[in-house]
N, C-alpha and C positions, 0 to 999 in steps of 0.2 A: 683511359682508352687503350693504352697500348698496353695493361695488364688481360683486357677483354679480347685483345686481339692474339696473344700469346696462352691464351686458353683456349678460343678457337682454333689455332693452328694446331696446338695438341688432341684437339677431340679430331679434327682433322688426318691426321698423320698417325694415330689410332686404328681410326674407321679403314684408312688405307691400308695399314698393316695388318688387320682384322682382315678386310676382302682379301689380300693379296696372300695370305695365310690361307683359308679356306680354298682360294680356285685353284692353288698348287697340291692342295691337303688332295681333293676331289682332282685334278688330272692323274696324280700319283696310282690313288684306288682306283680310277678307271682304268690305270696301264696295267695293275696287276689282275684286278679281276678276270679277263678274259682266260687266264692261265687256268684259275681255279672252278672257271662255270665251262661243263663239257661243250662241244659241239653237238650241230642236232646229228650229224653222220655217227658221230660218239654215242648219243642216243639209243642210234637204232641199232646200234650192237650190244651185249651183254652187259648191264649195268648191275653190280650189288648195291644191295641196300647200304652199306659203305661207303662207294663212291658217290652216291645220292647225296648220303647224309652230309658226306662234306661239299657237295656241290650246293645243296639245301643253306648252309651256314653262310657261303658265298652271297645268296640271293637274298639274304636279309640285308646285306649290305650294301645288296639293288637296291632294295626297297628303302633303305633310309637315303640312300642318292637322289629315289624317287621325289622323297618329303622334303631336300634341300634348295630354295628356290636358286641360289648360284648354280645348281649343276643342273636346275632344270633349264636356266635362261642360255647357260653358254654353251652345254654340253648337250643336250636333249637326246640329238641324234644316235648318240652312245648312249645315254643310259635306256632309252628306248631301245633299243638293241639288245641288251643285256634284258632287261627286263623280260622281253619277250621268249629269250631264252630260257631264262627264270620259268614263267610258265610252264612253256613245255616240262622240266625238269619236275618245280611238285607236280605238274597230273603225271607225268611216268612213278613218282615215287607215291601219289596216292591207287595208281595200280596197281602198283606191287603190294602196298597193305591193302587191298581188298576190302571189301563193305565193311 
């Protein structure tokens, strides 16, 4: 019994350090992204295809935020945010490349 309980406690204190790993991983990339994805005011001024392309890079990293269900249950409100930003960003960058 008390070998099964000393296994438990380990898959336990695991699992703990597993989540507590990840929601820190995921607040981290949420405090930095915002630096690297423009504003919409940013937007609507002069953009190159350069600053796109690195704002583009960014938004992939929305997008796996997206797929992670920790950052969709605690964080949403951000990464919705960013996401949305996201958007905006490829259609400004599938304008500039044209049909």
């Amino acid at each position: 019994m008390i070998r099964w309980g000393l296994i438990l406690a380990a898959v336990i204190i695991a699992a703990g350090a597993w989540f507590d790993w990840t929601y820190h991983a995921i607040r981290t990339e949420l405090a930095e992204l915002p630096s690297q994805i423009p504003s919409e005011a940013a937007l609507n001024g002069d953009q190159t295809g350069e600053q796109l392309k690195g704002a583009v890079t960014a938004c992939q990293r929305v997008d796996r935020l997206r797929s992670n269900p920790i950052a969709w249950l605690f964080k949403s409100e951000a990464v919705a945010a960013l996401a949305e930003q996201c958007e905006l960003i490829k259609a400004r960058q599938n304008a500039l490349q044209g049909p």
